[in-house]
C-alpha positions in Angstrom: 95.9 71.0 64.8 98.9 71.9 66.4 98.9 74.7 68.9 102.5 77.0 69.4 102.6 80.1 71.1 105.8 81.6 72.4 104.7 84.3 74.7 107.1 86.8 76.4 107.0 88.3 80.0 109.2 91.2 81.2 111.2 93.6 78.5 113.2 92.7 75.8 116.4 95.3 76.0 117.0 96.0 72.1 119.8 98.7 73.0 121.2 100.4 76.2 118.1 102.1 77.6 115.6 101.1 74.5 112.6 98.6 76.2 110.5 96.7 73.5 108.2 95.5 73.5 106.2 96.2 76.8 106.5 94.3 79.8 103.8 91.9 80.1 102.5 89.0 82.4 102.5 85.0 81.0 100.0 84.5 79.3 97.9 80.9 79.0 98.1 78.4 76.0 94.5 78.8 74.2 93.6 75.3 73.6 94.0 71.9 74.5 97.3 69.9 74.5 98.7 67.0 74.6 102.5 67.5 74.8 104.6 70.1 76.2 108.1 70.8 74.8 110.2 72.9 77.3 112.4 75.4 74.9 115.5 77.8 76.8 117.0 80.2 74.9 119.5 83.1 75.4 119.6 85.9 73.4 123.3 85.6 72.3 122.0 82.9 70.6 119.8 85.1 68.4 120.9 85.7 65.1 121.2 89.0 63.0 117.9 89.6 62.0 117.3 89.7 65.7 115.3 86.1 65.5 115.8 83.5 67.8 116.1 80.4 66.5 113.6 78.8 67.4 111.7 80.5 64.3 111.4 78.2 61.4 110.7 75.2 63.0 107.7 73.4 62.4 104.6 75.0 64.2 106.6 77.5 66.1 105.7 81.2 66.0 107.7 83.7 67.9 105.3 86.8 68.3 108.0 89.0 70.0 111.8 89.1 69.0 114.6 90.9 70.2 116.4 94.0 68.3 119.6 94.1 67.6 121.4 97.4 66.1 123.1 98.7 62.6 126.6 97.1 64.1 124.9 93.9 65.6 125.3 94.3 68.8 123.5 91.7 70.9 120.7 92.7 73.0 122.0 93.4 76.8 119.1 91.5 78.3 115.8 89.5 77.6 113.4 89.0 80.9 110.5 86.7 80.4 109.0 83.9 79.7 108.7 82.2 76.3 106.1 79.4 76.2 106.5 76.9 73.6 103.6 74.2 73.6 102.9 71.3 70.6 101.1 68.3 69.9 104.6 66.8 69.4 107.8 67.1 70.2 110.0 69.7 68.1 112.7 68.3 65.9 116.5 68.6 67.8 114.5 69.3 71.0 114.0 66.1 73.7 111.7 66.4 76.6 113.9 68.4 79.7 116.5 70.0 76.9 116.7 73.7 78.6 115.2 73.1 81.6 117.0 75.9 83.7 120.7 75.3 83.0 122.0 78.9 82.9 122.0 81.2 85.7 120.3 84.2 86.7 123.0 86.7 85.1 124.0 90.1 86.9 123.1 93.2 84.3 119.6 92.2 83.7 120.1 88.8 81.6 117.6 86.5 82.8 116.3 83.5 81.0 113.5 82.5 78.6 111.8 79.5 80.6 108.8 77.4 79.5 107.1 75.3 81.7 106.3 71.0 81.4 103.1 69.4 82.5 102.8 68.2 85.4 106.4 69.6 86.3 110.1 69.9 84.1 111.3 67.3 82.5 108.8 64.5 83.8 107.5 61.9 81.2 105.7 62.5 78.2 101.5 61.8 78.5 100.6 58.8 76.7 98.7 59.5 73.3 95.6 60.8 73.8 95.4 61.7 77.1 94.7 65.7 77.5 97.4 67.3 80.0 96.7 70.2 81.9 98.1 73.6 81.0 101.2 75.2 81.8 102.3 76.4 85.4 102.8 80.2 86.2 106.3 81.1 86.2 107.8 84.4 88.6 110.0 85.9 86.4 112.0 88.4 87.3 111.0 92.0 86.1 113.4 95.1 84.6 113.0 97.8 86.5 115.0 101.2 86.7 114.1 101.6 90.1 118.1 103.3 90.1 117.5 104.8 86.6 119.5 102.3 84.7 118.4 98.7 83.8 118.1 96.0 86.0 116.1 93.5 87.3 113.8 94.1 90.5 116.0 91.2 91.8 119.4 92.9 91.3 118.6 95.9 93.0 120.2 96.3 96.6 117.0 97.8 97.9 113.0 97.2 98.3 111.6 97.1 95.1 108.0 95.9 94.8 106.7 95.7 90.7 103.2 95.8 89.6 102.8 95.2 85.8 100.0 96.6 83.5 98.1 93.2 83.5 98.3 93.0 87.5 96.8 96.8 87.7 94.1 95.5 85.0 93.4 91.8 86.9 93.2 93.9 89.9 90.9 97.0 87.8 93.1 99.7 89.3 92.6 102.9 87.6 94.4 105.6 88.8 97.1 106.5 90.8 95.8 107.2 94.2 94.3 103.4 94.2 97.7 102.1 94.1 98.0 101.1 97.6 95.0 98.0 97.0 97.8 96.4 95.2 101.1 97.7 97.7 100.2 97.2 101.3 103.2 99.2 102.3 102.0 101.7 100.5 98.6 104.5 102.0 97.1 106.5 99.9 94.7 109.1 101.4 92.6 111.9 99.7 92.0 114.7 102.0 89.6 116.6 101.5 89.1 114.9 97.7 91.4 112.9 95.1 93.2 116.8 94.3 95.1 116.7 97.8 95.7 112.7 97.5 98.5 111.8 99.9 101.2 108.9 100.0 102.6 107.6 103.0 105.5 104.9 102.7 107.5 103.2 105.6 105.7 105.7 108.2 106.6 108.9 106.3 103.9 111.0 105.1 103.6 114.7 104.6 101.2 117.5 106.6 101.7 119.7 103.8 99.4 119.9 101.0 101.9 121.4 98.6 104.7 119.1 99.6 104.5 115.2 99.2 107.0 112.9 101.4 106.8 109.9 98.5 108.1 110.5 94.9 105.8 110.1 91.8 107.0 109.9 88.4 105.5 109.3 85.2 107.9 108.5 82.2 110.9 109.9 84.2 108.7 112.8 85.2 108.4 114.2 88.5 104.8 114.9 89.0 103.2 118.2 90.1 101.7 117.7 94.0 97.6 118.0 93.0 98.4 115.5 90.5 98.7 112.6 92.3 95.6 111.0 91.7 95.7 110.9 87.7 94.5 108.2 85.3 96.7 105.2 84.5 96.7 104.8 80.6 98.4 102.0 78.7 101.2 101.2 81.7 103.8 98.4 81.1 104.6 98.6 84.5 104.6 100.7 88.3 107.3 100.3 90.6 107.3 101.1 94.0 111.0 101.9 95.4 111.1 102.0 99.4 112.9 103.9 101.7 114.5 107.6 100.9 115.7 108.1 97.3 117.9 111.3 97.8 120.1 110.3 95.7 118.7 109.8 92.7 115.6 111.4 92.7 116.4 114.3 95.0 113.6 116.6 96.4 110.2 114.9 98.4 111.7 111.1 98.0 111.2 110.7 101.7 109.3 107.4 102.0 110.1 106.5 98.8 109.2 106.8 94.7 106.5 105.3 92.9 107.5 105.2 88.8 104.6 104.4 86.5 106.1 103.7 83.2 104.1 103.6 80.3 104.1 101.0 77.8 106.1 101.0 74.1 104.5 100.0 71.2 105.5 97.0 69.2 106.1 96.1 66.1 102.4 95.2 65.0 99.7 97.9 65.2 97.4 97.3 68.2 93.9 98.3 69.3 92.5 98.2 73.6 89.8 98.5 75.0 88.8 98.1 78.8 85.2 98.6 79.8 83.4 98.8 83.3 80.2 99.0 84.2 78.7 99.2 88.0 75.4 100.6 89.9 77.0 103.7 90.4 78.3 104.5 87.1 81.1 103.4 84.5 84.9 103.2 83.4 85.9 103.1 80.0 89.0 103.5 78.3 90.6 102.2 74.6 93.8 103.2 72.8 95.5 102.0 69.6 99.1 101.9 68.6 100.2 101.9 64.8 103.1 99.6 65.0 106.8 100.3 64.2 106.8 101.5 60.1 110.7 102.4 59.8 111.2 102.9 63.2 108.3 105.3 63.7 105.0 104.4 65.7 102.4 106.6 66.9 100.0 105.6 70.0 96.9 107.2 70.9 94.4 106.6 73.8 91.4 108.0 76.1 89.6 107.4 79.1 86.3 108.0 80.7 84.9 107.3 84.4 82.5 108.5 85.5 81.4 107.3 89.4 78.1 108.6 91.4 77.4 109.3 94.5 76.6 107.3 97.6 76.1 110.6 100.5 72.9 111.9 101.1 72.1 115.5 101.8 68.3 115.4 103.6 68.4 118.8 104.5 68.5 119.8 101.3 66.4 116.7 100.2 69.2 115.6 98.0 70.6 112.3 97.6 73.8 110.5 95.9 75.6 113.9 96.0 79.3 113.3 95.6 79.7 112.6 92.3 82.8 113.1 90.0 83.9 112.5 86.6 87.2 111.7 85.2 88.0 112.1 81.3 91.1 112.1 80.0 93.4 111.6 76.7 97.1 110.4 75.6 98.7 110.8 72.5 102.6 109.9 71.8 105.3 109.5 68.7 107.4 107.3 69.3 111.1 106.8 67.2 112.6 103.2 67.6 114.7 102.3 65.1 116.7 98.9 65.1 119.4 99.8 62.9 120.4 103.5 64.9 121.6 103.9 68.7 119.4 106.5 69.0 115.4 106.5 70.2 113.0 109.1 70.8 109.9 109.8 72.4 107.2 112.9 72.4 104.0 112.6 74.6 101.0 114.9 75.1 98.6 114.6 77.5 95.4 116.5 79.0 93.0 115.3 82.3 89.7 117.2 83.4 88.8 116.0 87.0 85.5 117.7 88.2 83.4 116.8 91.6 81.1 117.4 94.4 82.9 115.0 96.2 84.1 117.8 99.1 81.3 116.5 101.7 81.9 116.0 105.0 80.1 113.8 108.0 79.5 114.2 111.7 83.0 112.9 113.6 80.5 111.3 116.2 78.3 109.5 113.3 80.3 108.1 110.5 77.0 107.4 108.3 76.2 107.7 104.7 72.9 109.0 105.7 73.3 112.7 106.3 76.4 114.9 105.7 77.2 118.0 107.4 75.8 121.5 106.8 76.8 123.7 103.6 77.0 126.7 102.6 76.6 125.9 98.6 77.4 123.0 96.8 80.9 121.9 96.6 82.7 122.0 93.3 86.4 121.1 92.1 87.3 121.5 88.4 91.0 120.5 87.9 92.8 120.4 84.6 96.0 118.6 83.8 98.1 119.6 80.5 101.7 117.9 80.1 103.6 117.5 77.2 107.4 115.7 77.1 110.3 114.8 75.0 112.3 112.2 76.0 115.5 111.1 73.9 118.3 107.7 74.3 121.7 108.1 72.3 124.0 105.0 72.3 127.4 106.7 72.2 129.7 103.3 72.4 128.7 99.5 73.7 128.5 101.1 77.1 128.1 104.6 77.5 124.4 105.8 76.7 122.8 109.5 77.4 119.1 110.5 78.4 117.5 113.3 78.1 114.0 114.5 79.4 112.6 118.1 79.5 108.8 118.5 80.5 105.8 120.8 80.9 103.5 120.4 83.4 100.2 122.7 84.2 97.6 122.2 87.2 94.7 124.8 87.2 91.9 124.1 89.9 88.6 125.8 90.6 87.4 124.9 93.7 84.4 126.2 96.2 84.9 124.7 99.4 81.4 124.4 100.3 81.4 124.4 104.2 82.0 128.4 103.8 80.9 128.7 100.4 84.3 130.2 99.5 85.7 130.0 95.8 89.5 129.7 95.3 91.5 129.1 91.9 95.2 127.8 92.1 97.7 127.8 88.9 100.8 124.8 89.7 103.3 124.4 86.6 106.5 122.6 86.1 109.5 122.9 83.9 111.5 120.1 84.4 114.7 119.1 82.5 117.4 116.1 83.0 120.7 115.2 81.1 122.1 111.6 82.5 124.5 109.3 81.2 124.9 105.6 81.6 128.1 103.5 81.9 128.0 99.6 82.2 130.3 97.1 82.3 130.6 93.6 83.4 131.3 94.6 87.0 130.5 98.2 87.3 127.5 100.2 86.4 127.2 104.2 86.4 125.0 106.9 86.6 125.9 110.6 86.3 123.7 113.8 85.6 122.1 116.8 86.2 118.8 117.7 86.8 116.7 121.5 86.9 113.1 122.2 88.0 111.5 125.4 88.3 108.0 125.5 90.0 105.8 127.9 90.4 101.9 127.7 92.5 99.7 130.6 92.4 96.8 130.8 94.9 93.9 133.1 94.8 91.0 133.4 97.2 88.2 134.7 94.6 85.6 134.9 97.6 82.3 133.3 96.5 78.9 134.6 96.4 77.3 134.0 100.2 80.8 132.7 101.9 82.1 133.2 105.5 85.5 134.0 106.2 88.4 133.5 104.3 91.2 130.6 103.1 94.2 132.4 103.0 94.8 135.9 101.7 93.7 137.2 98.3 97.2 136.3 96.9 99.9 133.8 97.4 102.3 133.3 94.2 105.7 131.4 94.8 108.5 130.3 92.7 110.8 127.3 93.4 113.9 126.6 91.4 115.7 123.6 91.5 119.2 122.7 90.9 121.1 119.3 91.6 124.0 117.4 90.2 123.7 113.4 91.1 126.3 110.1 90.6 125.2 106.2 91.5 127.0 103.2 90.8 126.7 99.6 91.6 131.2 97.9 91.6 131.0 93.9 91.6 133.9 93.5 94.4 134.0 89.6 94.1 131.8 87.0 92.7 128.9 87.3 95.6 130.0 90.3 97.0 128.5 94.0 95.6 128.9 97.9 96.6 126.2 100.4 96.1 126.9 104.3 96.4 125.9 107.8 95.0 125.0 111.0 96.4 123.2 114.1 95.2 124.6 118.0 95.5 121.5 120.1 95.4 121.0 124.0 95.5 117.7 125.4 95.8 116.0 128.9 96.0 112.2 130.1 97.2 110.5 133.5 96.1 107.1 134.4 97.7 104.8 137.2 97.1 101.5 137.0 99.6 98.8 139.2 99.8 97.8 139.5 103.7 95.2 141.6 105.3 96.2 143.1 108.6 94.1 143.8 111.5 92.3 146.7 109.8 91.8 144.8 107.2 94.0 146.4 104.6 95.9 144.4 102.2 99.4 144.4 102.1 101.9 142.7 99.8 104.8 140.8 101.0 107.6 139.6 99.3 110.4 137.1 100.8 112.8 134.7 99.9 114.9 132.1 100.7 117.8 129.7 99.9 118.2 126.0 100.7 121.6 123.4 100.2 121.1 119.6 100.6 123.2 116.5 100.1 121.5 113.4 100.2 124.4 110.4 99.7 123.5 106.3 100.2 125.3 103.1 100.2 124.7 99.8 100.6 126.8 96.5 100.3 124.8 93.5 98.7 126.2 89.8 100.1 124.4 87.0 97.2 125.3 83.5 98.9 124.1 82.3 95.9 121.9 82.9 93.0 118.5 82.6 94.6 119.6 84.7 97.3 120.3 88.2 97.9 121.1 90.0 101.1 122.2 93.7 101.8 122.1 96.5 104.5 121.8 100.3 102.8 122.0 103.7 104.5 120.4 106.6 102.8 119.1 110.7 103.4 116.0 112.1 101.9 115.3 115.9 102.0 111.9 118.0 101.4 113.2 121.4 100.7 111.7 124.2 102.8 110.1 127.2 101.4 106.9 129.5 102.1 103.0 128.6 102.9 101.3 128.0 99.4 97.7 129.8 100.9 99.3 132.2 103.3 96.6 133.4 106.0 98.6 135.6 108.3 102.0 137.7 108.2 102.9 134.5 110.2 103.0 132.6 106.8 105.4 135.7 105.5 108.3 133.7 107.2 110.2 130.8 105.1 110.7 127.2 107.3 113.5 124.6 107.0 114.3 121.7 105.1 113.0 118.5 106.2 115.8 115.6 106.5 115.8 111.9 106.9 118.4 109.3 107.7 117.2 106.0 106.7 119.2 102.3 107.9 117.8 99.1 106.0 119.0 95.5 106.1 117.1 93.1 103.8 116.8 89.8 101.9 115.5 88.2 98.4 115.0 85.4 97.5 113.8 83.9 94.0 113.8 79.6 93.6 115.6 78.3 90.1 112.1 77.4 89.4 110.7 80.0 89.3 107.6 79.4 91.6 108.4 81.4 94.9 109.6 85.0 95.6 110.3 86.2 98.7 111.8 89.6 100.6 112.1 90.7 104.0 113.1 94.2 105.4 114.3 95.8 108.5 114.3 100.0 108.7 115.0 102.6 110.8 114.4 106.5 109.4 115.1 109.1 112.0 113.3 112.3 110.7 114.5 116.0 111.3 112.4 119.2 111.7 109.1 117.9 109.9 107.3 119.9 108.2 103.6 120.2 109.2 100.8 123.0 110.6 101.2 124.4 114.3 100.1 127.1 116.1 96.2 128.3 117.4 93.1 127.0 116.2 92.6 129.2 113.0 96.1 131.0 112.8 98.2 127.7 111.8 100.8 128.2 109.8 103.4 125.5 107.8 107.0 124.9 110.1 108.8 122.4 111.4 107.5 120.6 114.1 110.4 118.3 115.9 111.8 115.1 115.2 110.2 112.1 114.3 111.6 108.4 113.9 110.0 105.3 111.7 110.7 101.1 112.1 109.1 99.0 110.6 109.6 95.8 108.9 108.1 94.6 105.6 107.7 91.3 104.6 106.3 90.5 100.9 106.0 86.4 99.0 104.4 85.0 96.0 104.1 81.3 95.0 102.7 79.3 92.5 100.9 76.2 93.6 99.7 73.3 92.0 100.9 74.4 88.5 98.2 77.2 88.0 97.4 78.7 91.1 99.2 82.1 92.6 99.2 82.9 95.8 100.2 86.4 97.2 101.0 87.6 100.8 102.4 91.0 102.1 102.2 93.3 104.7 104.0 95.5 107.2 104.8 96.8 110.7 105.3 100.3 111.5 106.0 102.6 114.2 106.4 105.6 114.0 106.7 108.6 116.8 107.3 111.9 117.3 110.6 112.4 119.2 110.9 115.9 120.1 108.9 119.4 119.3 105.6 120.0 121.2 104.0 116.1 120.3 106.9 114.2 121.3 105.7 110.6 121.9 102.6 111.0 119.5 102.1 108.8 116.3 102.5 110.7 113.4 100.0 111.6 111.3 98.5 109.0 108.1 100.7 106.8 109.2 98.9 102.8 110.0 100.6 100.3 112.9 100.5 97.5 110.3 98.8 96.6 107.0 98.4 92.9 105.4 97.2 91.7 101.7 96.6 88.7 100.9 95.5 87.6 97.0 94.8 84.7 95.6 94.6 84.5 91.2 93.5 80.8 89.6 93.6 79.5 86.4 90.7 76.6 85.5 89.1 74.8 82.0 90.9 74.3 79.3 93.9 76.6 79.1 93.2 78.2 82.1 90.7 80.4 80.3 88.6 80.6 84.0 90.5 83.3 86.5 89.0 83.6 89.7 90.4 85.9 91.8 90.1 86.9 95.4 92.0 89.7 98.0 91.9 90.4 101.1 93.5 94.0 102.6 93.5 94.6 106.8 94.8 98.0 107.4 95.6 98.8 111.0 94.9 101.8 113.5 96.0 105.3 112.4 95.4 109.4 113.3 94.4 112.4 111.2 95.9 114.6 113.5 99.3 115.2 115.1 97.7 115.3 118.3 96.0 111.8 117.9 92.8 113.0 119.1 91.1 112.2 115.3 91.8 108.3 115.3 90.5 105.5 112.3 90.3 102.0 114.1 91.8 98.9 112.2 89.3 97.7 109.1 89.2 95.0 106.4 88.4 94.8 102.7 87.6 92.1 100.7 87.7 91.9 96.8 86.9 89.3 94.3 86.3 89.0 90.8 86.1 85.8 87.7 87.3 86.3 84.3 86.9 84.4 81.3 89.5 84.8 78.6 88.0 83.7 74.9 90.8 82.3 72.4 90.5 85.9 70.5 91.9 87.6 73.2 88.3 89.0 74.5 87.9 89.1 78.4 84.4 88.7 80.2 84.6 89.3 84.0 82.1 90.2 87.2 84.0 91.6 90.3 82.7 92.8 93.6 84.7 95.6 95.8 84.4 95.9 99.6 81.9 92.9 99.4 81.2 93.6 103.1 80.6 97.4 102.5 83.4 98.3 105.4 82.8 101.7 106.4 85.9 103.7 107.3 87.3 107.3 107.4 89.6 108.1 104.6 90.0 111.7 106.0 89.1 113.6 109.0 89.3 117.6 110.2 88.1 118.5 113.8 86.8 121.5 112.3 84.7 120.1 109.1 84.6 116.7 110.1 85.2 113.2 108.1 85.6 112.0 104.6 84.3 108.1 103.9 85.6 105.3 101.9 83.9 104.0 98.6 81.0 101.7 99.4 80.5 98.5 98.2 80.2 98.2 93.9 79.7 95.6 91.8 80.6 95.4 87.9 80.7 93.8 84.7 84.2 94.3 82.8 85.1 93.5 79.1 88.3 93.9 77.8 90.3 93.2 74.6 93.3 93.2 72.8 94.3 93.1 69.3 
């Protein structure tokens, strides 16, 4: 019987700004063969049903095409890999036709590659001998890392790509588990997964309310206590380094993590994904109804639910830090093939409770016994979002976007040291207008973007509590107002320029409630106005078309503003913007073959009044601290060996001091001297159906504190897992986390004490896909 599957990794661009279908990892051929036909193909060569040719010959089935419009306009750029395999070889097509003979082409048109047994173009197996399966293949991956398409490789910058398959191989969840995959990338809870906090290229943030690294879902910026939130149906997650002023404007200090969720195709589609440990379960499904006239709808949900592992004897309790995660998607979805235009709506809703808020002795990290409380601790946090996002192809190169959002956070928490009960309201309006210009040798990005925020804190009290967090009332408004331009000129054939900037006004209103010495409260009102203008560049040298080398400068801001949870009339007074000035000199490199990515990168940041807590013990208040300044280098590769077998290894080096204020010469806070991973993903048995997979993550030496006196020593975490994929698209796996049960602090406060890691867990998974 013969066997043909053409497969596609990466996005096929049907229009300016339109991906479809989702981006997607190479998949293996299903059963055995005995001949491999290598097939290349460019989409100009598609016809104008949006077909490629290959379709209608014997045995082949193309299960993803490209999309071309009402006036037939050729798709921009297909990324991927089509796989073509038979038990013979394909009329018109001689073993080695294809193999790699067009270029990598600037714009996002990469090839459609498919891969020989033992390697291209070698001589065909005799008759009846089995051959092995085909080898992995890099491809390149689109990205809009600069929001406008292009691949990860074609980016002057450090752009590191995940896909939805690598979050799933890897069982990554949510976003604040997103540095086991990134080891530049920290992500911290403090206090629990509501506070979760990001630290990129040595920037991180002291503020609660006000994260140094970007996230975005779907073009959205994200609302600060949401950043730890379910990942649901993601094509892909990108992870751009360095500041990002320019295009993204306010708290891109470190950098931006985009998660962008996946499009549905043209066949309906059902998921499921389903975990199962000692310590609870993860479950989540979804279903998509296919493009009918352009219309599709997709729906999905998700449920985890993950027990304890502290133990309370005082109270003769055990396993108390529990939480549950539940969550639901639902999107419409307009993508029509004949009309420049697409649309897309998107409502959402998370409930996040816990008891997770426990803390252990600083002088006896144990799971054994956790510190006094007051009353159990409790956080109830509901996220509500809802979107509209629309693409209009004016001409063959000018395209517009527009996004306009609703965000909501409402948390209930009792912090249950003190036993004190506080509610906070966060929402977001968010709108953005951008348009798109590309041409062979230029590409362009102008627009405007708005944001009005608002966070209301109340301290309710709480039946039993001592003292007080914060006054009774703290209720401020941010608005936001920026005009932005980037562009990418082609100055010669290996020679590129890189520039924008970003013009933004903003202006903070704060109304706190603060008791005074007599204890009367007294409302006060303030506010304040803040200008920033964050510009980059960067000049891109490409030797040749596996290489890519460039040296960038960029600024980042955090605006300044008022405490969130004001305490004192201290908190009364507004503190400055925090600035960065980032210098960056990299290299890429990606073989014709396919088999070996590499990147390097050398930074310098210089940081300007950071924001963070100061002052006596109990009377802090939010300023800025001094100056701070980040190197580091990064260093990130990925080859396939022996046909089947990927190998992944990345890590960094960081220091980064204070340079003047009153800790001038400390480390800075959250931020780790060095980090390594190192992965390793095989593919065994007939059509590589077996997937053993292992990783290995070393994180180095780091403080709580800006006076460095709360210090987490280097540790190591090892993961591994086996999959077995059935030929109807069924996956069976076991997996083990932390298989040495590594005990480390994730958090620590002199005043409550420390927050541990996960412990060790291991699961059954099944997933599918139809």
């Amino acid at each position: 019987m013969n066997v043909v599957e053409a497969q596609t990794a990466g996005s096929f661009l049907g229009r300016k700004g339109q991906r479809r279908p989702q981006t997607m990892a190479p998949q293996r051929e299903r059963a055995p063969i005995r001949q491999t036909t290598v097939v290349h193909e460019f989409c100009p060569k598609t016809t104008k049903t949006g077909r490629l040719p290959l379709d209608g010959l014997p045995g082949v089935e193309i299960k993803s095409h490209c999309h071309i419009d009402k006036r037939g306009v050729q798709p921009r750029a297909c990324v991927g890999v089509v796989r073509v395999v038979s038990d013979r070889i394909l009329p018109g097509m001689e073993k080695g036709d294809g193999l790699m003979q067009g270029p990598f082409r600037a714009g996002g048109a990469v090839l459609l590659m498919t891969l020989t047994w033992p390697a291209f173009a070698q001589e065909t197996p005799d008759e009846g001998t089995e051959s092995a399966y085909g080898v992995i293949m890099l491809a390149p991956v689109s990205v809009t890392a600069n929001k406008r398409d292009q691949t990860d490789f074609e980016v002057s910058g450090s752009v590191a790509v995940k896909t939805g398959e690598a979050l799933a191989k890897d069982r990554v969840n949510s976003t604040d588990k997103l540095d086991t995959l990134f080891p530049e990338l920290q992500s911290m809870g403090r206090s629990s997964r509501v506070y979760n906090n990001f630290t990129l290229r040595g920037l991180s943030s002291g503020d609660f309310y006000g994260p140094a690294v970007g996230l975005n879902v779907d073009g959205v910026p994200q609302l600060p206590h949401a950043y730890a939130q379910a990942l649901e149906n993601v094509d892909r997650v990108e992870l751009v380094k360095g500041p990002q002023g320019a295009v993204y404007g306010r708290g891109a200090l470190g950098g931006v993590i985009n998660v962008e969720s996946a499009l549905p195709d043209d066949k309906p589609t059902l998921w499921t994904d389903v975990q199962a440990f000692s310590r609870g379960h993860r479950v989540s499904g979804g279903a998509s109804s296919g493009l009918h006239a352009g219309w599709a709808i997709q729906g999905m949900a998700n449920d985890s639910m993950e027990g304890g592992s502290l133990d309370d004897p005082s109270r003769g309790l055990e396993n108390i830090d529990d939480r549950r995660v539940t969550s639901g998607r639902v999107s419409l979805h307009y993508l029509p093939s004949s009309q420049p235009f697409s649309a897309r709506l998107k409502i959402g809703t998370e409930r996040y409770r816990s008891e997770e808020e426990y803390y252990v002795s600083l002088d006896d990290l144990s799971r054994d016994r956790v510190n006094p409380v007051v009353t159990t601790p409790k956080l109830n946090r509901r996220l509500d979002d809802i979107s509209l996002s629309a693409t209009h192809e004016i001409t063959d190169r000018w395209t517009t976007t527009g996004i306009v959002s609703w965000q909501e956070m409402f948390l209930e928490r009792t912090f249950g040291t003190y036993g004190i009960d506080t509610e906070e309201d966060q929402t977001s309006l968010y709108g953005e207008l951008r348009a798109n210009y590309k041409a062979d040798d230029l590409s362009l990005i102008v627009g405007y973007s708005g944001q009005r925020q608002r966070y209301k804190y109340e301290d309710v009290g709480g039946e039993g509590s001592i003292g007080s967090m914060g006054g009774p009332l703290s209720d401020n408004t941010m608005m936001t107002h920026s005009f932005f331009a980037d562009s990418t000129y082609r100055l010669a054939p290996r020679w590129e320029i890189s520039a924008g900037a970003r013009v933004a006004w903003e202006k903070a209103k704060s109304l706190m409630s603060i008791p005074d010495e007599t204890g009367a409260i007294g409302d006060h009102r303030n506010e304040a106005t803040f200008w920033a203008i964050t510009p980059h560049a960067a000049l891109a040298y490409l030797p040749s078309e596996e290489h890519r080398l460039w040296v960038g400068i960029g600024r980042g801001y955090k605006p300044g503003g008022f405490n969130k949870a004001g305490t004192t009339t201290l908190d009364t007074a507004s503190y400055g913007s925090e600035t960065v000035l980032s210098f960056e000199t990299g290299w890429k490199y990606q073989s014709r073959d396919g088999r070996l990515r590499t990147e390097a990168t050398v930074y310098d940041i210089e940081s300007h009044e950071v924001q963070g807590y100061s002052g006596p013990a109990g009377l802090m208040t939010l300023s800025n601290m001094g100056d701070a300044r980040s190197l580091g280098v990064e260093v990130s590769g990925t080859a396939v060996i022996f046909e089947d077998q990927e190998v992944s290894v990345g890590g960094m080096v960081n220091r980064s001091r204070f340079t003047k204020g009153p800790y001038e010469g400390n480390t800075t806070p959250y931020a780790p001297a060095y980090s390594l991973r190192a992965s390793w993903t095989g593919h065994f048995g007939e059509g590589g159906r077996w997937q053993p997979t292992a990783t290995v993550r070393h994180v180095g030496e780091h403080y709580f504190d800006e006076n460095n006196t709360l210090r987490q020593g280097a540790y190591t975490v090892v993961d591994a897992g086996m999959t077995y994929e059935t030929e109807y698209g069924v996956k069976i796996g076991v997996y083990g986390r932390n298989l040495s049960d590594t005990l480390y602090q994730v958090y620590a406060n002199s005043y409550v004490g420390a927050q541990l890691n996960d412990p060790r867990e291991f699961g059954l998974q099944l997933s599918a896909r139809f």
